[in-house]
N, C-alpha and C positions, 0 to 999 in steps of 0.2 A: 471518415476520421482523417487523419492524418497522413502524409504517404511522405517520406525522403527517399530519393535515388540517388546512391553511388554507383561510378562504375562496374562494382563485380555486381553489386546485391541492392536490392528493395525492399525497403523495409515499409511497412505498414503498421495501424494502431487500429484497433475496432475493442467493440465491449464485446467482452465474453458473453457465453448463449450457454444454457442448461446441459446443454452438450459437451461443453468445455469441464463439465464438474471435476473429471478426472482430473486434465492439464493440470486444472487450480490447483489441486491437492500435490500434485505434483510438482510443482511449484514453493507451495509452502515449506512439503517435505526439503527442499534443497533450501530453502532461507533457512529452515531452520540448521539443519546441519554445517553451513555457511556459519553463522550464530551459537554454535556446539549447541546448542537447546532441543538438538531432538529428539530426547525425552519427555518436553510437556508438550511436543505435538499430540491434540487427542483427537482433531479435525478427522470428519470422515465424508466420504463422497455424499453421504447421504444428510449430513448437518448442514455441509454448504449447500449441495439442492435446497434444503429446507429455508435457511436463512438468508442466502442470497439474493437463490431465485424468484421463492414463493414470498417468505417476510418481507422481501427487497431490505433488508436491514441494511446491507453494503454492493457496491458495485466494482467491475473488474473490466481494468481495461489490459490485452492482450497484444505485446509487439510481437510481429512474423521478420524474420527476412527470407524473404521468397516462399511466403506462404507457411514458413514452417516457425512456430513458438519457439521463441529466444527470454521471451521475457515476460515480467506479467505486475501491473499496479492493482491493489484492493485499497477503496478507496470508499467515504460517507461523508454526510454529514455533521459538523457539529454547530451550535449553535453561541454565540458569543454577543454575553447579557448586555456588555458594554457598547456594543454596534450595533445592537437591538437584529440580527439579523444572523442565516446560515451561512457557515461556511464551508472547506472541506478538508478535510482530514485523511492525509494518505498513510494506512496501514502498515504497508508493505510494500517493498518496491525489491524487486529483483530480477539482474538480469544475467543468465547461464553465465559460467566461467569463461567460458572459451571466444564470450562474445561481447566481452567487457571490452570498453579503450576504442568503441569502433562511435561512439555517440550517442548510444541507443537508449541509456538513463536521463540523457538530458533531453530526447525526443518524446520519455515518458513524461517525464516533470513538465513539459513544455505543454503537452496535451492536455494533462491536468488540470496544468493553470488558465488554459483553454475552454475547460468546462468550467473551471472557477467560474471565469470569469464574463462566459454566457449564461451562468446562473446568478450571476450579480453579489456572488461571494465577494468578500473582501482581500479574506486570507485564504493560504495553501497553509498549513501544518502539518506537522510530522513532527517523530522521534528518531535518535541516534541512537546506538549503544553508544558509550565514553569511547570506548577501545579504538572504534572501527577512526581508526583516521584517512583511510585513502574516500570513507565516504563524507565525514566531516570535510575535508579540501575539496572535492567534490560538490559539495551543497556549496559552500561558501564560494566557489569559484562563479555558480549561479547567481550572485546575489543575496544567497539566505544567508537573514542573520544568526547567529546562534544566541539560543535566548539562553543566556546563562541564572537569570537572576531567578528561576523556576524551579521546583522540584518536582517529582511526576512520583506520587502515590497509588498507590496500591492496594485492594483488601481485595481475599484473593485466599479461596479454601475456606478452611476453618476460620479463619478471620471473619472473612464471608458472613461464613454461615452464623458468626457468634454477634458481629454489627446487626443483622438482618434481626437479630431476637430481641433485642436493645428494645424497641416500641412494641415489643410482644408482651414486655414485663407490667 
């Protein structure tokens, strides 16, 4: 994968391994409290083994510096009818407090776009929250555009479950 070296620290990028289930969740846990949402964390060590690992539904790539997890991308596929073709879709992207401002987000995005684009993806996508602006100036300092002309829907719970009965009638 990837490797930068600065003076104090080295930092590296690899994909997470069934071993890492914990890290992952532990990871999520801190985005989501980053996010105040963790309360609809329901993720458990044993959903990601199942889904990750075994489904390969998503994949997860893991920054170190000096061996030790600082950061962590979940990332898949999506597919886009108009390019006739896959592309990828980064979930989540988070990197420890204490280890922001040093590079280490733009080293993940960078790797990403890296596997985009030895898988012959077109696009890298993601979501914002509105709020988050230092990640907004951030992306956009990359190059990403913000798509504003989009809205991102939702069905989700009851909703869910009440769409899903629609062709049951």
């Amino acid at each position: 994968m990837d490797k930068m070296m600065t003076p104090i620290q080295e930092f590296t990028i690899r994909y997470a391994e069934e071993k890492d289930v914990k890290l992952i969740l532990g990871f999520i846990t801190s985005l989501a409290v980053y996010e105040h949402m963790e309360d609809q964390v329901t993720a458990t060590e044993e959903k990601l083994l199942e889904s990750i690992f075994k489904q390969k539904r998503a994949e997860v790539i893991i920054g170190e510096e000096n061996d030790v997890p600082v950061c962590f991308a979940l990332f898949y596929h999506n597919y886009s009818t108009f390019l006739g073709k896959a592309n990828l879709f980064l979930e989540d992207l988070f990197v420890n407090e204490d280890k922001r401002g040093l590079g280490y987000g733009k080293m993940m995005l960078s790797c990403l776009a890296s596997i985009a684009v030895e898988r012959n993806c077109s696009r890298l996508d993601w979501w914002c929250l509105d709020w988050n602006q230092p990640s907004i100036d951030f992306y956009k300092s990359l190059g990403a555009s913000h798509l504003k002309e989009w809205n991102i829907f939702r069905a989700q719970h009851d909703s869910l479950e009440n769409l899903s009965k629609i062709i049951k009638k």
